[in-house]
Structures are given as C-alpha cells and as structure tokens.
Backbone as JSON, one array per atom type, in Angstrom:
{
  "sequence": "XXXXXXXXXXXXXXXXXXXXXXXXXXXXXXXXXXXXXXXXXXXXXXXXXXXXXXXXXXXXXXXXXXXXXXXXXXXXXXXXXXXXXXXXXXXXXXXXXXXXXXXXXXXXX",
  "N": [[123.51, 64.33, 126.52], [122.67, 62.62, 124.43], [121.5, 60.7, 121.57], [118.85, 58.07, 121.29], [117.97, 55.86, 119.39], [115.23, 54.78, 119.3], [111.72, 54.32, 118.45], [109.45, 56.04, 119.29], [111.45, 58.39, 119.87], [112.19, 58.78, 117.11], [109.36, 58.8, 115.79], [109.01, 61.37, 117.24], [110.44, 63.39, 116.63], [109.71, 63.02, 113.79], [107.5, 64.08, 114.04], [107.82, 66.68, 115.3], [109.3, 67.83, 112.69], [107.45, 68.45, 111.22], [106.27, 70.28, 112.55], [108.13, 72.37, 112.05], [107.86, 72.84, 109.45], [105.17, 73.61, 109.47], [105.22, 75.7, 111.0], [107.01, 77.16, 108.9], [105.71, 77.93, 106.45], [103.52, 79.46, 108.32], [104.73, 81.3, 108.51], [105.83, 82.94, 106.02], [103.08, 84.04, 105.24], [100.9, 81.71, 104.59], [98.33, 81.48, 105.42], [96.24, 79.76, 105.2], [96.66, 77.19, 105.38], [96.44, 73.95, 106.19], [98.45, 72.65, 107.51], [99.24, 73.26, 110.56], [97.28, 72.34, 112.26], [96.97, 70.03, 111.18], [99.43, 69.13, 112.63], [98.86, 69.61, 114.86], [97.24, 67.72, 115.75], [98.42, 65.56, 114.94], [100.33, 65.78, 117.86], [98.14, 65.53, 119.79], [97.51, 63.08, 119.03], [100.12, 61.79, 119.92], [100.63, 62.49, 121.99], [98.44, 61.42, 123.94], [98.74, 58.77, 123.45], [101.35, 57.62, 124.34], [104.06, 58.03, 126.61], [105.03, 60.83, 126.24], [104.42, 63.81, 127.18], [103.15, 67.07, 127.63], [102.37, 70.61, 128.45], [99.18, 71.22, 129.53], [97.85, 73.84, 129.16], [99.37, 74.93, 127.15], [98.8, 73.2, 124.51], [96.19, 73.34, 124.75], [96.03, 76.14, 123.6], [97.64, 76.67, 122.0], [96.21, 74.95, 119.96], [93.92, 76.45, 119.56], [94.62, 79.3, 119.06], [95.45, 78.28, 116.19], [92.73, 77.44, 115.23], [91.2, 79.69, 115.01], [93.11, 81.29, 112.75], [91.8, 80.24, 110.6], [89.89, 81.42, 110.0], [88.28, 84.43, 108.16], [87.78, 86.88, 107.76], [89.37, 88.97, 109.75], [91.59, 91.49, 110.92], [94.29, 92.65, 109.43], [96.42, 93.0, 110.82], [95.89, 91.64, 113.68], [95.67, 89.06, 112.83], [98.22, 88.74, 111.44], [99.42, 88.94, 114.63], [97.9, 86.91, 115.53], [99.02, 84.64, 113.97], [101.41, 84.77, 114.83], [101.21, 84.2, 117.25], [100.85, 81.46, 117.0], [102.98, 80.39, 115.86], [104.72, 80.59, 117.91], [103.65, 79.03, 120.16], [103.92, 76.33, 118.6], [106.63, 76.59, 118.65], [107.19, 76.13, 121.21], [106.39, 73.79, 122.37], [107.66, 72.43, 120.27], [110.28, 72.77, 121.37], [109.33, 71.37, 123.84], [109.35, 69.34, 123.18], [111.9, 68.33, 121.8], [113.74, 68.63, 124.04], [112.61, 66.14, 125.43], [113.99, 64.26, 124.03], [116.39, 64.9, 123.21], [117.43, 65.92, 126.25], [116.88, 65.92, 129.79], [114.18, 66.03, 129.71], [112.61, 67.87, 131.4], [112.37, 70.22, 131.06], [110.02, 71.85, 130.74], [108.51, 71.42, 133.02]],
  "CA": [[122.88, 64.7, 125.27], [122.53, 61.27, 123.43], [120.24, 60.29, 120.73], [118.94, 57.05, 121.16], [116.89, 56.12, 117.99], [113.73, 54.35, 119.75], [110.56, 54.41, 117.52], [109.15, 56.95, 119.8], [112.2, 59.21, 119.55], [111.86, 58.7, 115.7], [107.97, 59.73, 115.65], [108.54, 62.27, 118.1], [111.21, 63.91, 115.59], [109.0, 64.0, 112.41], [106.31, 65.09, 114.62], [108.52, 68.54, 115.23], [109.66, 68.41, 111.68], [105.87, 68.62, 110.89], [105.98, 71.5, 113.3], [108.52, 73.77, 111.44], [107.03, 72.73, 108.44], [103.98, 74.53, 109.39], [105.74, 77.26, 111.13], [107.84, 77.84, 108.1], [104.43, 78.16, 106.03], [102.63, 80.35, 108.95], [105.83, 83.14, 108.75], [105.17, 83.21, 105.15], [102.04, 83.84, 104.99], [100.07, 81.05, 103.79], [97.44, 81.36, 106.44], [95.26, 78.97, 104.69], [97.37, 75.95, 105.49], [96.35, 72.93, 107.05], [99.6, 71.64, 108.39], [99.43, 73.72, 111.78], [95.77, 71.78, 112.42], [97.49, 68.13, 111.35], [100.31, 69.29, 114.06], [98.17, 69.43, 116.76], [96.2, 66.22, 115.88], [99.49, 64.28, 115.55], [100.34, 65.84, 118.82], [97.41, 64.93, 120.57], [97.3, 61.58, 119.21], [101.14, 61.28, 120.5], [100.12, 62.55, 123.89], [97.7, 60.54, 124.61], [99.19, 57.18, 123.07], [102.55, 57.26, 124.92], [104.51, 58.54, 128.02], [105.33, 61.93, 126.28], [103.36, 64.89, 128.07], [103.31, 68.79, 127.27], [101.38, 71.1, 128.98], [97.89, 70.79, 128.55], [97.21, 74.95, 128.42], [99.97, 75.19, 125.67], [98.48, 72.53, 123.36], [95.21, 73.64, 124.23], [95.95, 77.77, 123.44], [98.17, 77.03, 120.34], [94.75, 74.53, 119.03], [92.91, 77.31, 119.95], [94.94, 80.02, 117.88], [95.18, 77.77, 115.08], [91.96, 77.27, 114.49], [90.99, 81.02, 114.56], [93.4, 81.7, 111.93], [91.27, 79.32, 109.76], [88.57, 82.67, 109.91], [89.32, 84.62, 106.72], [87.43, 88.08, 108.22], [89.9, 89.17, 110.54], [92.35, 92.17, 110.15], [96.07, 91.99, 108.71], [97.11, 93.0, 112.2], [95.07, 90.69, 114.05], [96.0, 87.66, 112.07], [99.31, 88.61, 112.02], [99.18, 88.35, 116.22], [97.02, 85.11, 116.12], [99.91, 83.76, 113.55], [102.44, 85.12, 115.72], [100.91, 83.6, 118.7], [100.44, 80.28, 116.83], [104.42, 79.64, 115.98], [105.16, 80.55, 118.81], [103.22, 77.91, 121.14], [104.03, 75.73, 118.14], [107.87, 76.31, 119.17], [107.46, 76.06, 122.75], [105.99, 72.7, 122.16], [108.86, 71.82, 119.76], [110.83, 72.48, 122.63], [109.77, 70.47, 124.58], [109.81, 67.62, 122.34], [113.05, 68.21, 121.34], [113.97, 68.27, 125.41], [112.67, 65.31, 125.92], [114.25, 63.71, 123.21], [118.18, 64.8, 124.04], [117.98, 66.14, 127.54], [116.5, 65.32, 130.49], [112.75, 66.0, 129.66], [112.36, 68.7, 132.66], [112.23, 71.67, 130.78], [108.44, 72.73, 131.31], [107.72, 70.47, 134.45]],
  "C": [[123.17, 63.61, 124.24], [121.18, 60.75, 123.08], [120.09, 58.63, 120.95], [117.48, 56.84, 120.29], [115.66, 55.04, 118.61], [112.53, 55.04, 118.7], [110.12, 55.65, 117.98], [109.65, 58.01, 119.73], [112.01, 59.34, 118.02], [110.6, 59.48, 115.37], [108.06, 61.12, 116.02], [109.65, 63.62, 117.12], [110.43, 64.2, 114.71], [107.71, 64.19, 112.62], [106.63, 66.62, 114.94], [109.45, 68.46, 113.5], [108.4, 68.95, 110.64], [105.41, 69.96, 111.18], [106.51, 72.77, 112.61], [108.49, 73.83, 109.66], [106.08, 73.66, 108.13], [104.32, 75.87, 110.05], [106.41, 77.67, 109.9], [106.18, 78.43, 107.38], [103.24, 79.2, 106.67], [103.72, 81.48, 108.8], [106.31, 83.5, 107.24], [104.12, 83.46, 104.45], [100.69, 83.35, 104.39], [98.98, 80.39, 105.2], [95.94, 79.98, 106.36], [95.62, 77.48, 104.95], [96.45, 75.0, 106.34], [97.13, 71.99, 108.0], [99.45, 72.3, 110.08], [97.88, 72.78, 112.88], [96.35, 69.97, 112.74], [98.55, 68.1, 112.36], [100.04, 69.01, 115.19], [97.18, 68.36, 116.48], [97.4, 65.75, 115.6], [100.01, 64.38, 116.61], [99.42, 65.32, 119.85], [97.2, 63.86, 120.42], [99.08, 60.99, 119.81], [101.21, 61.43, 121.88], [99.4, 61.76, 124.77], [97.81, 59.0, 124.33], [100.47, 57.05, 123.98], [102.44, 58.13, 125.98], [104.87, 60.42, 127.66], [104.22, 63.11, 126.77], [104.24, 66.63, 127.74], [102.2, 69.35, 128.19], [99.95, 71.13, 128.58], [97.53, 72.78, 128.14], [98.48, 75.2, 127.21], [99.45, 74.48, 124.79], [96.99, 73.01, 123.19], [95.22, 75.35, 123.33], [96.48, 77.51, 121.85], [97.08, 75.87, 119.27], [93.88, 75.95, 118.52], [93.13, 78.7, 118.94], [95.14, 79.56, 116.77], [93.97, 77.31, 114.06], [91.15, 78.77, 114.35], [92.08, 81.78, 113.15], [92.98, 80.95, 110.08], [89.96, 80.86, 109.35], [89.72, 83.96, 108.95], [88.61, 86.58, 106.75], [88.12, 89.08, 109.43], [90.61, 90.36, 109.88], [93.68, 92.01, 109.57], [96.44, 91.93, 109.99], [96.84, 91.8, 112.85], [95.84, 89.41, 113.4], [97.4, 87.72, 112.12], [100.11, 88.14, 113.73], [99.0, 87.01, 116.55], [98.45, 84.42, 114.97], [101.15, 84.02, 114.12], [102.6, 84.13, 117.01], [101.48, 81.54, 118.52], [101.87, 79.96, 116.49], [104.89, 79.67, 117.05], [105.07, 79.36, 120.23], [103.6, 76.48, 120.23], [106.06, 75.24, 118.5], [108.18, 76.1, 120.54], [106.91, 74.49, 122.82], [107.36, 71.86, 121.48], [109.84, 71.87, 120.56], [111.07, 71.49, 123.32], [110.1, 69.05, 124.44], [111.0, 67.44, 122.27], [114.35, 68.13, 122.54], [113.5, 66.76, 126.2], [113.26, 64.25, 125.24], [116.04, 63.65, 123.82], [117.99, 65.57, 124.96], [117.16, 65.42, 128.4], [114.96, 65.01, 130.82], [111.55, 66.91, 130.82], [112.37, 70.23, 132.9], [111.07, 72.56, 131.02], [107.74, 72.06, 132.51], [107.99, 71.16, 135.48]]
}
C-alpha cells in the first residue's frame, strides 16, 4: 500500500475527489447538479486515454442513472432510488480507482 505520485495517480485522485464532490451534493439533495454528469465524462475520458479500466456495465448504469435524475417529473421516492442508485455506482467506481491507485488493482477483475 504505497502511493507513488505519477501524473496518472494524481488525475486519477481528483477524478474521485470530483466523485464525492458530487456524491456529497446528490445525498443532499441538490438533484439539479451537474457534477455527477462532469464525473462520468472525466471518467470516460480517463478510461479511454490511459491503462485504467472499470467495468463497462458500472460506468454505463451509473451514466445511465445520472442522467435520469436530470428529469424533474419523477416522484420523491423514485428519485430518491435513482439518487441512491447513482452514489452508489459512483462509489463502486471510486473504489476501484482508489484500488488501483494503493493496492493491487484486482478488486473488480
């Protein structure tokens, strides 16, 4: 469990501080946010620029609930669920970042 500060390790850090950024903001309910949206577009542009890899149905499911909580006709329940859903794939992601960062990177493989 050693940090070694590589650029990549660096990005890949205030790419999950980005993350509980927008989770802090989704478990307060400011459903209106845009940070959970810029999360998963700096994720996908870090996925597909380097060697780091996440599952593809977690990045696609927690896109997928993030942009339904952008719909402003839904119920309290409901939205509560889909923002439930959406920290949650947002922390299983931070995960694994944060596994491949200090451990061995073999946590969801």
């Amino acid at each position: 469990m050693s940090f070694q500060p590589t650029p990549l390790n660096v990005t890949t850090l205030l790419v999950v501080a980005l993350a509980v950024a927008a989770m802090y903001l989704l478990m307060r309910g400011r459903h209106d946010s845009n940070l959970p949206l810029l999360f998963y577009s700096a994720v996908l542009m870090m996925v597909s620029s380097s060697d780091r890899t996440i599952d593809n149905f977690l990045l696609i499911a927690g896109l997928a609930t993030a942009l339904t909580l952008r719909f402003e006709f839904m119920s309290k329940g409901f939205t509560k669920f889909v923002s439930f859903m959406t920290v949650a794939t947002m922390s299983l992601i931070t995960v694994s970042f944060l596994d491949q960062i200090f451990g061995n990177g073999m946590l969801f493989l």
